[in-house]
mmCIF file of the C-alpha atoms, coordinates in Angstrom:
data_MODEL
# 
_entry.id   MODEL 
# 
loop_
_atom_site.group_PDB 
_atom_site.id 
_atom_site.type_symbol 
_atom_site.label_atom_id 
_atom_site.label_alt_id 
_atom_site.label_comp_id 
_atom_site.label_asym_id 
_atom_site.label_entity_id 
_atom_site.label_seq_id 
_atom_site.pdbx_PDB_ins_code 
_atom_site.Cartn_x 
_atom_site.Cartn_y 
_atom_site.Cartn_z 
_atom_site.occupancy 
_atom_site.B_iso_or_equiv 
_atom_site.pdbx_formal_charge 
_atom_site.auth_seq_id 
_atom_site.auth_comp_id 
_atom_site.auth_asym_id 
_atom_site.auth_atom_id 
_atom_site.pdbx_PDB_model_num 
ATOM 1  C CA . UNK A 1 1  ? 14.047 34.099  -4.923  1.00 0.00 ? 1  UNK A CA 1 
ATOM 2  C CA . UNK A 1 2  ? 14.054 32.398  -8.469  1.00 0.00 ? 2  UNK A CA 1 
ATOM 3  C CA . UNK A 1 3  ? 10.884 30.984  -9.011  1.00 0.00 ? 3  UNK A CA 1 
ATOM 4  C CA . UNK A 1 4  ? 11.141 27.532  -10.705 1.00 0.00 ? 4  UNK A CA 1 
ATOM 5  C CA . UNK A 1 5  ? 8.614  25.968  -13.516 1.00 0.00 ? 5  UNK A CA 1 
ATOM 6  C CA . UNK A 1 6  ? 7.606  22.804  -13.950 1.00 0.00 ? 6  UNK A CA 1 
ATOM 7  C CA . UNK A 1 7  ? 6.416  20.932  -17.607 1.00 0.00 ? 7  UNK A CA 1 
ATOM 8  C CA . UNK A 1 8  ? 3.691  18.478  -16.841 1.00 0.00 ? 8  UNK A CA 1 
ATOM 9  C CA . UNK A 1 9  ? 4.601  14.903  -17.658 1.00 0.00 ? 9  UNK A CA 1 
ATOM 10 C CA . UNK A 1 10 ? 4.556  13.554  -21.588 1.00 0.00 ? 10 UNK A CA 1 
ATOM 11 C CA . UNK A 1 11 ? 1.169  11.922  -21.508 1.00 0.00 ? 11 UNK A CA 1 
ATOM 12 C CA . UNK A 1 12 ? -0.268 15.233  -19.119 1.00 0.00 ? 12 UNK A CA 1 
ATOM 13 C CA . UNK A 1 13 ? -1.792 15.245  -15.571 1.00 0.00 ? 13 UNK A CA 1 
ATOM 14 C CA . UNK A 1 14 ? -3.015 12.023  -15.587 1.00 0.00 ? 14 UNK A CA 1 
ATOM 15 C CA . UNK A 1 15 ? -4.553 9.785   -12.962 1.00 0.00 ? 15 UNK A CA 1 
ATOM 16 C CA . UNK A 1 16 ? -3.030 6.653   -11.369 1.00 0.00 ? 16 UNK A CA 1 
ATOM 17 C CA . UNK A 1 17 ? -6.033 5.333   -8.958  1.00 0.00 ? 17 UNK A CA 1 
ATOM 18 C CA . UNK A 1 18 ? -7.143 2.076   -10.471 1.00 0.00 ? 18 UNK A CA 1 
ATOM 19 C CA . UNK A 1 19 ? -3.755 1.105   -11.630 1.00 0.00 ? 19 UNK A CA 1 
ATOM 20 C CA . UNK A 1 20 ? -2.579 1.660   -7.544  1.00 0.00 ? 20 UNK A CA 1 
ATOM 21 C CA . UNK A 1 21 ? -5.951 0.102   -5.988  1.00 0.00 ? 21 UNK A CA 1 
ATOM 22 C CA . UNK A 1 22 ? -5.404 -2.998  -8.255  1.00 0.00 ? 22 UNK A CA 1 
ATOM 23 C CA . UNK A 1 23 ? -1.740 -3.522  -7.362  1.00 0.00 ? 23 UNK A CA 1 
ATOM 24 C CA . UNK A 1 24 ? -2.682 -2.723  -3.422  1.00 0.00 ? 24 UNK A CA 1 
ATOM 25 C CA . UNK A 1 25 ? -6.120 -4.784  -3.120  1.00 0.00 ? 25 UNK A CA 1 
ATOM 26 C CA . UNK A 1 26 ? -4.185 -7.856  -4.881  1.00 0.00 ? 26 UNK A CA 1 
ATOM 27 C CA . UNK A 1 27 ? -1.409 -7.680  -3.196  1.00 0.00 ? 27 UNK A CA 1 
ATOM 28 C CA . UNK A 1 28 ? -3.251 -7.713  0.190   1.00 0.00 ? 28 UNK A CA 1 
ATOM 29 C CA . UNK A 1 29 ? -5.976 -10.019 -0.593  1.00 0.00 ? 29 UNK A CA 1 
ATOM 30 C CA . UNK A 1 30 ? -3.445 -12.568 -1.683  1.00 0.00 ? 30 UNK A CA 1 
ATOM 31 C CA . UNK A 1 31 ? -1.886 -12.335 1.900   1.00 0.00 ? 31 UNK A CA 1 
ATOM 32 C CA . UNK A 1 32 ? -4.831 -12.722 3.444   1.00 0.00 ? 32 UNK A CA 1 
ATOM 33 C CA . UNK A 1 33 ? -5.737 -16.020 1.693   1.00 0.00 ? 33 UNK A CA 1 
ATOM 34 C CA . UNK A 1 34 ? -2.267 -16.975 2.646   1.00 0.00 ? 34 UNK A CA 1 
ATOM 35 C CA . UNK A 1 35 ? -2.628 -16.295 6.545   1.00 0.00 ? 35 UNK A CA 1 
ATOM 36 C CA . UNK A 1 36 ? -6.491 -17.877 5.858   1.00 0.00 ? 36 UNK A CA 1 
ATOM 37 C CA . UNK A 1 37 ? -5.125 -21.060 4.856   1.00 0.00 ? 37 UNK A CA 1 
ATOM 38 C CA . UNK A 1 38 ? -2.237 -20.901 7.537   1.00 0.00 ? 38 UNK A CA 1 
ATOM 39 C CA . UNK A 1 39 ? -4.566 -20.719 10.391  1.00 0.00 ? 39 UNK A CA 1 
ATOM 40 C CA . UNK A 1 40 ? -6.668 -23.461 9.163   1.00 0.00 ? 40 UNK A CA 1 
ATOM 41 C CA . UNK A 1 41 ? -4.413 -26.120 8.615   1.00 0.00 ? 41 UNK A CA 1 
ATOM 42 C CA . UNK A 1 42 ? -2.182 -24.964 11.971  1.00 0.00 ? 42 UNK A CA 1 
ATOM 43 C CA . UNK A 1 43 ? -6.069 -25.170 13.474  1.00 0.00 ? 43 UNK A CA 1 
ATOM 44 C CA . UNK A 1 44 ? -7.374 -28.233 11.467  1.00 0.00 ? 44 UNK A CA 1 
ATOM 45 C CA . UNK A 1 45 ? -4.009 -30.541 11.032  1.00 0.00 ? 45 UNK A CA 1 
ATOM 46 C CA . UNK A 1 46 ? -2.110 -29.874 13.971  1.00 0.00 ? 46 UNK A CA 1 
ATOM 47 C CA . UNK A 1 47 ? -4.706 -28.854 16.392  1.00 0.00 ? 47 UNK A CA 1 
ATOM 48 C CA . UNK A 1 48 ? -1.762 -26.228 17.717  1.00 0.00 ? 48 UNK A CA 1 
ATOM 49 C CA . UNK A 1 49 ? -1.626 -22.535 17.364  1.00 0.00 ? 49 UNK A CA 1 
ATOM 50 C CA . UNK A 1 50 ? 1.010  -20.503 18.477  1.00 0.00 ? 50 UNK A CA 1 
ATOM 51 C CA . UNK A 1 51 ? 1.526  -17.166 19.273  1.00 0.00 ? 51 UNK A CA 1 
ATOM 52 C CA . UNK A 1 52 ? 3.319  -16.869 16.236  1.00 0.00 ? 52 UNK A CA 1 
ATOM 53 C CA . UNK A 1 53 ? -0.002 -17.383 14.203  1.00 0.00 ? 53 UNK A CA 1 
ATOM 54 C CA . UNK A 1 54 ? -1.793 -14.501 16.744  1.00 0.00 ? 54 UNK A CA 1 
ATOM 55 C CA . UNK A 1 55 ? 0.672  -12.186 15.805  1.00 0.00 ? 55 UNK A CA 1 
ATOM 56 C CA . UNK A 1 56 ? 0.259  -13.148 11.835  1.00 0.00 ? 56 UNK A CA 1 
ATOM 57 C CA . UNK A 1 57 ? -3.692 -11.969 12.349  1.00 0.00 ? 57 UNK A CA 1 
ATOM 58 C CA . UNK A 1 58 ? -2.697 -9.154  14.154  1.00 0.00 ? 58 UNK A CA 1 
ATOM 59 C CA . UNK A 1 59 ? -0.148 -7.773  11.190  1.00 0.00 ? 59 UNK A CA 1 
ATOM 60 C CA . UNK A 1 60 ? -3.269 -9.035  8.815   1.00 0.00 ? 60 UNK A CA 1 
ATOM 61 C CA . UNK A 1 61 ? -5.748 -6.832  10.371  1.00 0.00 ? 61 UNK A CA 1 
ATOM 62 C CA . UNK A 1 62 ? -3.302 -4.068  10.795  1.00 0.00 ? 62 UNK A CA 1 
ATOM 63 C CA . UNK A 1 63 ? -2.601 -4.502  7.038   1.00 0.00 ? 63 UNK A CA 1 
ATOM 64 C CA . UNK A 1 64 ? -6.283 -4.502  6.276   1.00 0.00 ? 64 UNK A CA 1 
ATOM 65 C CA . UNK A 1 65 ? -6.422 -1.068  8.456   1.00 0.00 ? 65 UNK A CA 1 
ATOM 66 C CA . UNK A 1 66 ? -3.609 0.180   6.231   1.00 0.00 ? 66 UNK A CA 1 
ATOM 67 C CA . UNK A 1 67 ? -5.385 -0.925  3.000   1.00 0.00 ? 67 UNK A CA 1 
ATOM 68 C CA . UNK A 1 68 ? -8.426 1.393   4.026   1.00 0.00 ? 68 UNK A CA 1 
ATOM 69 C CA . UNK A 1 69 ? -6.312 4.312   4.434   1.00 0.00 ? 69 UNK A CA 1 
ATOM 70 C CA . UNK A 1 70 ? -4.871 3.790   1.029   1.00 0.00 ? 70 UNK A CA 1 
ATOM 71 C CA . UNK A 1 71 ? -7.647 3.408   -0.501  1.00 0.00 ? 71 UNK A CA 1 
ATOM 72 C CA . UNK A 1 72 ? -9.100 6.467   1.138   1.00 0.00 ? 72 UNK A CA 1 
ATOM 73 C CA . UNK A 1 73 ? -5.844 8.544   -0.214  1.00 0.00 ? 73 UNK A CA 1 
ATOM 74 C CA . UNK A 1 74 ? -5.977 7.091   -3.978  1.00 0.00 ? 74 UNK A CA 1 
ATOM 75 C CA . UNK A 1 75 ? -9.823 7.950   -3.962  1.00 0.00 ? 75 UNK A CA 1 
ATOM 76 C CA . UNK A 1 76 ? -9.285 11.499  -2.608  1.00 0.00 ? 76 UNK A CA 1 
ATOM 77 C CA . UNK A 1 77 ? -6.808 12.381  -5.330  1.00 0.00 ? 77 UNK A CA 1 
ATOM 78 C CA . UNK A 1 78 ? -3.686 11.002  -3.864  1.00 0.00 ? 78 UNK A CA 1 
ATOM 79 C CA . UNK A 1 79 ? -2.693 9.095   -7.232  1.00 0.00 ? 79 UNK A CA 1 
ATOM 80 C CA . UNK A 1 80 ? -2.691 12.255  -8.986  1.00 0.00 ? 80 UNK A CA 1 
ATOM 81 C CA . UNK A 1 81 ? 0.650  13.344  -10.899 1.00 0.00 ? 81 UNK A CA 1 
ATOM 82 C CA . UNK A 1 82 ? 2.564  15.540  -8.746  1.00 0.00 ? 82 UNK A CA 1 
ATOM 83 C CA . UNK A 1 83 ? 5.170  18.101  -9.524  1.00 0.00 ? 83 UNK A CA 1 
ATOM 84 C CA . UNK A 1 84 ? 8.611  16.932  -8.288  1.00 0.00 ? 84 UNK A CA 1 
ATOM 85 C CA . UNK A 1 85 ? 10.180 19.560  -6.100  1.00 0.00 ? 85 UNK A CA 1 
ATOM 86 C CA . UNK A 1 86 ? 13.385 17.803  -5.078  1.00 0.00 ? 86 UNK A CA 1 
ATOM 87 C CA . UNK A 1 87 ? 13.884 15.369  -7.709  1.00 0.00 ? 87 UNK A CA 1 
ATOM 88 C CA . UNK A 1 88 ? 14.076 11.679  -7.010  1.00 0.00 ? 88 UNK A CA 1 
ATOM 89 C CA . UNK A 1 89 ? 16.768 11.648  -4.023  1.00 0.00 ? 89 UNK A CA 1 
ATOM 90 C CA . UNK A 1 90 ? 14.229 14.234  -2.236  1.00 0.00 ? 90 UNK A CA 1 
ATOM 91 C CA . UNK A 1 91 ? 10.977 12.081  -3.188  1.00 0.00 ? 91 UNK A CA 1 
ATOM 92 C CA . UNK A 1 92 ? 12.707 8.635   -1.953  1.00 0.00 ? 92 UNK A CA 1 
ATOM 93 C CA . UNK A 1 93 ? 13.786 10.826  1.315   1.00 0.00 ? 93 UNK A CA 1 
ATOM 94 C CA . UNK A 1 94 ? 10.124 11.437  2.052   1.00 0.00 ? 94 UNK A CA 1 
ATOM 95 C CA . UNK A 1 95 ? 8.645  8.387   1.280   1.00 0.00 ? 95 UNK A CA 1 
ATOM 96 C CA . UNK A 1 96 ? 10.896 6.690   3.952   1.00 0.00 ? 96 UNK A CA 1 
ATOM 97 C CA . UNK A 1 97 ? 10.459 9.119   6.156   1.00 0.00 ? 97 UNK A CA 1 
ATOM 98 C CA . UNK A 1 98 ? 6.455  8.791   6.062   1.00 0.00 ? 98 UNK A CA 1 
# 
């Protein structure tokens, strides 16, 4: 079997965490201040919530539960540059199929 070599990137084996934890903890924060707000004016001005809003706090919480694990990955070395084995049709394969 023909063993392949990979070059490390231009810029070398560098780390990605904080650029990843910023774009994940801002993304998620922002929807939670969105759902926040939801739920108090659907509480506050309308005196009415719906199942509709119970489901929104249970995708929040579930998204908050996500955010841990990803934060847990980046901090553990999962930002780290990683040697493409496939090329980019392989590496969009897996991410969809995790």
């Amino acid at each position: 079997m023909k063993e392949i070599i990979y070059t490390l990137p231009p810029l070398g084996d560098q780390d990605q965490e904080r650029g990843y934890l910023a774009a994940a903890w801002i993304l998620v924060m922002t929807a939670v201040l969105t759902t926040i707000i939801r739920i108090l004016v659907r509480a506050r001005l309308t005196r009415n919530l719906g199942w509709d809003d119970f489901w929104i706090v249970v995708c929040m919480v579930s998204n908050l539960v996500g955010l841990g694990f990803v934060t847990k990955e980046v901090t553990d070395g999962g930002s780290t540059y990683v040697l493409p084995y496939g090329g980019p049709a392989a590496t969009l394969r897996d991410n969809w199929v995790a």
